[in-house]
N, CA, C and O atoms as CSV, one atom per row, in Angstrom:
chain,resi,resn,atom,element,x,y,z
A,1,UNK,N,N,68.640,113.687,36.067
A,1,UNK,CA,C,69.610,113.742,37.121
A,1,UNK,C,C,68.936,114.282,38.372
A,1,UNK,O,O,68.459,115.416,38.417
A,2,UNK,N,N,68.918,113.491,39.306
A,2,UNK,CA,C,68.216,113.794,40.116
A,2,UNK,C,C,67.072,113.119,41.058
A,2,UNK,O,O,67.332,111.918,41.128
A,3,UNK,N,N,66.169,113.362,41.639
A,3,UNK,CA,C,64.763,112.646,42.417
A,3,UNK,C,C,63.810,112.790,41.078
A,3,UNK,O,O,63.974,113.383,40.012
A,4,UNK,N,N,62.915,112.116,41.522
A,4,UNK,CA,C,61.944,111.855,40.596
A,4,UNK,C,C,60.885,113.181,40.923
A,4,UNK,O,O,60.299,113.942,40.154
A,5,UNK,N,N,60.919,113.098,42.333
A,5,UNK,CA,C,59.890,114.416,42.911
A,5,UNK,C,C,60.336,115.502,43.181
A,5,UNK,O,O,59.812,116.168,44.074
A,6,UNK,N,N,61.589,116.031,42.368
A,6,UNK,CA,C,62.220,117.241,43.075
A,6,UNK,C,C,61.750,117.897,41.597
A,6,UNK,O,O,62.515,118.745,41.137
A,7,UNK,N,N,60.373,117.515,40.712
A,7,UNK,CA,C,60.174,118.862,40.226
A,7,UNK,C,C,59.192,119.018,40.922
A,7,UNK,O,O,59.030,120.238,40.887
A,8,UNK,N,N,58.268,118.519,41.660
A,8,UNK,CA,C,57.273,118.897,42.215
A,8,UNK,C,C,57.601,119.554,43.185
A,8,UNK,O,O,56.573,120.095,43.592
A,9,UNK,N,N,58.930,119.989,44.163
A,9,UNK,CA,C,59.217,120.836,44.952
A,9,UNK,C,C,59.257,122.209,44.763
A,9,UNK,O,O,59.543,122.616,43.638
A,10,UNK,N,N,59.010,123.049,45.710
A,10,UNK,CA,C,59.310,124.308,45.692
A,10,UNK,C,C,60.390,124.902,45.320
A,10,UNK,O,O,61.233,124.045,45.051
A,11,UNK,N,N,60.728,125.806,45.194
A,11,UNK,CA,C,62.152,126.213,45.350
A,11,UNK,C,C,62.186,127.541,45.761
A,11,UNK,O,O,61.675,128.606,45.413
A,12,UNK,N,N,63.000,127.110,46.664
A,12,UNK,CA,C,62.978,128.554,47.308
A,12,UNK,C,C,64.089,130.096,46.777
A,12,UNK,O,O,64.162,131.248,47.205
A,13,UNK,N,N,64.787,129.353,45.689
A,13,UNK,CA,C,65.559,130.440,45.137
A,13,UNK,C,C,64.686,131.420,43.859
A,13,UNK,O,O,64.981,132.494,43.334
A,14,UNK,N,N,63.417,130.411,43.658
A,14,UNK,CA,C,62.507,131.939,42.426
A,14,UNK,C,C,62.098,132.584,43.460
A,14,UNK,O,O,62.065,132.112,44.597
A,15,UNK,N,N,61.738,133.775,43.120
A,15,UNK,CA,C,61.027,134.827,43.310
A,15,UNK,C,C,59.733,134.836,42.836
A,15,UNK,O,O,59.162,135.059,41.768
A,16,UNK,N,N,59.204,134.254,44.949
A,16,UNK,CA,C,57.613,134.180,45.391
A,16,UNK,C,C,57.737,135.249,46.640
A,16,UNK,O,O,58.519,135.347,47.585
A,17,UNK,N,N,56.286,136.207,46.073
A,17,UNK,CA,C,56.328,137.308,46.809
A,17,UNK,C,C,56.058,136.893,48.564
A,17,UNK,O,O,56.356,137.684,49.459
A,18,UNK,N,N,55.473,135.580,48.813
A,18,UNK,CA,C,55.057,134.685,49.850
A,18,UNK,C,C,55.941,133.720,50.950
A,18,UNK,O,O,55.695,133.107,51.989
A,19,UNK,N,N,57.498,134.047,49.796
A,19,UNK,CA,C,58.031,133.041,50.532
A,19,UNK,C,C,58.595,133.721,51.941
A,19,UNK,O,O,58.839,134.915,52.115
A,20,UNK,N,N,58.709,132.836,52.725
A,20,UNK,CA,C,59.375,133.557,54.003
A,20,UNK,C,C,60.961,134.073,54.220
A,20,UNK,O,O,61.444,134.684,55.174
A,21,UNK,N,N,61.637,133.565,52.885
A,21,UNK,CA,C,62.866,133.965,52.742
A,21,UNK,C,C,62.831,135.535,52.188
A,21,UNK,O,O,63.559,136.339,52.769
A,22,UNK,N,N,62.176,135.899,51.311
A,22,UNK,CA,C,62.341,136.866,51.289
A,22,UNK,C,C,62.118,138.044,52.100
A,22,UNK,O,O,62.698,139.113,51.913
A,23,UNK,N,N,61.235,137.813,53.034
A,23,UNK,CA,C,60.945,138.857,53.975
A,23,UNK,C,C,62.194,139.065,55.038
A,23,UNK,O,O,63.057,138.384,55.591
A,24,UNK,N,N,61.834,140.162,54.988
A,24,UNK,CA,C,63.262,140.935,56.316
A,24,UNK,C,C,62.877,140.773,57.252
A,24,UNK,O,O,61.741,141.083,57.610
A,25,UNK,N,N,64.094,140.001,58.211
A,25,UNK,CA,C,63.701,139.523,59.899
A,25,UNK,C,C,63.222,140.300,60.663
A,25,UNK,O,O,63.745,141.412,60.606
A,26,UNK,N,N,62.608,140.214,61.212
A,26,UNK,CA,C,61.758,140.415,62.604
A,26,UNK,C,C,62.184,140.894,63.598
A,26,UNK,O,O,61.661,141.695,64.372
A,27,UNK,N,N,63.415,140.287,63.613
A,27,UNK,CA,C,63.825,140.200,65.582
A,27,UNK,C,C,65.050,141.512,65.547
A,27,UNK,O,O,65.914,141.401,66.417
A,28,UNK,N,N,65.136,142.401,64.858
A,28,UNK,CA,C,65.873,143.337,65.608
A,28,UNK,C,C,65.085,145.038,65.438
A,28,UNK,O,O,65.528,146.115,65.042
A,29,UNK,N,N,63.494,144.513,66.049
A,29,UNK,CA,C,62.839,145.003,66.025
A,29,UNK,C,C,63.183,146.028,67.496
A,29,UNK,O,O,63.960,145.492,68.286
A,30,UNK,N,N,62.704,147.321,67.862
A,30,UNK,CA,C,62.499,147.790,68.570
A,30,UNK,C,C,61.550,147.923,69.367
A,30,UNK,O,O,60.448,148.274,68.948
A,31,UNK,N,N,61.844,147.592,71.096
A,31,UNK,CA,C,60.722,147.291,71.898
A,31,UNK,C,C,59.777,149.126,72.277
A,31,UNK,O,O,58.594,149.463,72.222
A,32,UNK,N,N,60.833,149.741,72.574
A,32,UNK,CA,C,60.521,151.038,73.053
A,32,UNK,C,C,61.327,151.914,72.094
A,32,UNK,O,O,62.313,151.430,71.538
A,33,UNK,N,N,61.050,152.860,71.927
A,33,UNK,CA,C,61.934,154.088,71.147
A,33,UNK,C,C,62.635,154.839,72.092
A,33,UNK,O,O,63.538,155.310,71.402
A,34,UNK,N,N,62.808,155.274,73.279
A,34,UNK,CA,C,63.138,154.948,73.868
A,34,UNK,C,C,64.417,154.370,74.350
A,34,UNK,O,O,65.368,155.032,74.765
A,35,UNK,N,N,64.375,153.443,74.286
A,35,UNK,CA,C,65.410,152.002,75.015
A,35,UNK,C,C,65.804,151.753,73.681
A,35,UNK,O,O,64.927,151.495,72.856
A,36,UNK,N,N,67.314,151.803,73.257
A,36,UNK,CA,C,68.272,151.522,72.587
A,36,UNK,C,C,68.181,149.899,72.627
A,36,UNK,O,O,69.262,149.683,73.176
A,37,UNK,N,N,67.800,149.035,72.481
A,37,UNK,CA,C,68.521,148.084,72.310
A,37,UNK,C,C,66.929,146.818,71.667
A,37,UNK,O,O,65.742,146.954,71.964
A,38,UNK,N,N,67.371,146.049,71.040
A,38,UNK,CA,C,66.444,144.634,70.276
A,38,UNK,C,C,65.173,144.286,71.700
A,38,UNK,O,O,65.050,144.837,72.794
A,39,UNK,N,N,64.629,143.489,71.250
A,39,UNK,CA,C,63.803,142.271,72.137
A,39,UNK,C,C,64.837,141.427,72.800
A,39,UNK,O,O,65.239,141.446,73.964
A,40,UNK,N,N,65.107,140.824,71.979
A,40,UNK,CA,C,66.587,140.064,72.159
A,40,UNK,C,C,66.996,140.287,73.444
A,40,UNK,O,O,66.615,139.822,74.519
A,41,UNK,N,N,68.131,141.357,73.042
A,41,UNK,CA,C,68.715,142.150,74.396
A,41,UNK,C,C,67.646,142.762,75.730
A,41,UNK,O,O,68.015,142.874,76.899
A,42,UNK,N,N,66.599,143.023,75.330
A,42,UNK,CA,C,65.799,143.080,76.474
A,42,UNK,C,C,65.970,142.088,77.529
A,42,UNK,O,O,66.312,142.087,78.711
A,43,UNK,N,N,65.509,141.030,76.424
A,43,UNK,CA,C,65.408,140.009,77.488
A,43,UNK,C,C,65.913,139.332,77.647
A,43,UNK,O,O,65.377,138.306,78.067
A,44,UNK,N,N,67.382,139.375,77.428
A,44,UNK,CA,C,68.757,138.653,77.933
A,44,UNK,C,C,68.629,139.721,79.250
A,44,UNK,O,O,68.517,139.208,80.364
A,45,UNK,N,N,68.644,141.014,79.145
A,45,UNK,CA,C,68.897,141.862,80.373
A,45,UNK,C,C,68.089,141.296,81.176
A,45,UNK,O,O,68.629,140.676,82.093
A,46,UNK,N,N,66.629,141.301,81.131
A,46,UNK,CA,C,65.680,141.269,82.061
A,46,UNK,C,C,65.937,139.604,83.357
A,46,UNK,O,O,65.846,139.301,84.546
A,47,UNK,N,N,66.270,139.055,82.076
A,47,UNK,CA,C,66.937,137.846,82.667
A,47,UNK,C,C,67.697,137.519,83.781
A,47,UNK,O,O,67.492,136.985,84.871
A,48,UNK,N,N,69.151,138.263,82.850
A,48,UNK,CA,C,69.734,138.206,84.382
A,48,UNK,C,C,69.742,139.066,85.531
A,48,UNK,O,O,70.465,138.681,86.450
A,49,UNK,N,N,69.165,140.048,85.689
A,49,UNK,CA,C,68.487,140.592,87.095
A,49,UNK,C,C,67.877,139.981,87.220
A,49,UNK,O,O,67.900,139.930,88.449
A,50,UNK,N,N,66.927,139.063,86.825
A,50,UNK,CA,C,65.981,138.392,87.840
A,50,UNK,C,C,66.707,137.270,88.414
A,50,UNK,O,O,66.153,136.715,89.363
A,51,UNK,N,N,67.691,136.880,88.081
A,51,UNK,CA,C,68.610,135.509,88.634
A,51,UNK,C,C,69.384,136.927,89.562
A,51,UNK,O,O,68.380,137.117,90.248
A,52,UNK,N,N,69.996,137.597,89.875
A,52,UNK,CA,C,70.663,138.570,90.591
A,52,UNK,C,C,69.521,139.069,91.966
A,52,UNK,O,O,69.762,139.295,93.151
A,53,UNK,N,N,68.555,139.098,91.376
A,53,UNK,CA,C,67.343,139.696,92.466
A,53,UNK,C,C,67.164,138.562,93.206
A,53,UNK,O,O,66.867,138.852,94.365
A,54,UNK,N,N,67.228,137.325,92.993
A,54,UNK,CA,C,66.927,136.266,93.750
A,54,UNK,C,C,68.057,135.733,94.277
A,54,UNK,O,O,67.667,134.837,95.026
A,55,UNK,N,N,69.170,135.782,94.302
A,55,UNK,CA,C,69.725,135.850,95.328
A,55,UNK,C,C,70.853,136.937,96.188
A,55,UNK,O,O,71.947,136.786,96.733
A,56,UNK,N,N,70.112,137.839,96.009
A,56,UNK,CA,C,70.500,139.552,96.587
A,56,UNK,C,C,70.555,138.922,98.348
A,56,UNK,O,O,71.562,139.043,99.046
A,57,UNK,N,N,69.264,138.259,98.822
A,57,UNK,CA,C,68.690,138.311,100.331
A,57,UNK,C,C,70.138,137.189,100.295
A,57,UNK,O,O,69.970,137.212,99.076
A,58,UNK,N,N,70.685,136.774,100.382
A,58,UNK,CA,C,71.492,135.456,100.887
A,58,UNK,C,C,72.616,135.844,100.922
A,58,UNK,O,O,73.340,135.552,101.874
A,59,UNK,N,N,73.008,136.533,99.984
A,59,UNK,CA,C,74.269,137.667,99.577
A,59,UNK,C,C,74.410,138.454,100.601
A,59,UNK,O,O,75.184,138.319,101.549
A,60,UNK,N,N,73.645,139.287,100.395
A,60,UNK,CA,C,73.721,140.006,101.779
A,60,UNK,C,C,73.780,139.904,103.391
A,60,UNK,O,O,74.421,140.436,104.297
A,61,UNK,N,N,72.826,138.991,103.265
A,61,UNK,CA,C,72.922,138.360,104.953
A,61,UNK,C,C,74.510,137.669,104.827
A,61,UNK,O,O,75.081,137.736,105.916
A,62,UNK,N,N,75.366,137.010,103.723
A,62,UNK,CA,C,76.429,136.398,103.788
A,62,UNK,C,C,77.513,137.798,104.052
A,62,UNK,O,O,78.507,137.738,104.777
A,63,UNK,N,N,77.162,138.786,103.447
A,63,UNK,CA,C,78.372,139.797,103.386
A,63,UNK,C,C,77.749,140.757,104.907
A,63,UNK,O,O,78.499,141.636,105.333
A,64,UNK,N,N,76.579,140.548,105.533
A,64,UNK,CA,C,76.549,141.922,107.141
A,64,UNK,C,C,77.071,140.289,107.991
A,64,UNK,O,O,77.270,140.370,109.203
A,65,UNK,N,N,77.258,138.939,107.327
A,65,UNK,CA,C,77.927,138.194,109.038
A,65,UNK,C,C,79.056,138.206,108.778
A,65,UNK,O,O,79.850,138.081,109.711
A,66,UNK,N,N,79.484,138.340,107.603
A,66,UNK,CA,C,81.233,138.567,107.301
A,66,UNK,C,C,82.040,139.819,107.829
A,66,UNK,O,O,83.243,139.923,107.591
């Protein structure tokens, strides 16, 4: 019942000390000790200030002719 080649597959439900499922994720690693918050969230933050910093000059000149 079944593929002909699905014994030659892996499976990722035994227990291989190699597989990448078993290892614990990565990403809610800490950048600084420091700074409360993931990579992730870093750089969602870092993000949007830099879209905010770039248009600060246009903003402003719009809000001293208003």
């Amino acid at each position: 019942m079944g593929c002909e080649l699905g014994k030659f597959a892996k499976s990722s439900t035994r227990e291989d000390p190699d597989n990448e499922l078993n290892k614990p994720p990565v990403n809610n690693q800490q950048t600084d000790p420091r700074l409360p918050l993931t990579a992730k969230q870093k750089y969602g933050m870092i993000a949007s200030w830099k879209g905010i910093a770039r248009a600060m000059g246009p903003t402003g000149v719009y809000m001293f002719i208003k």
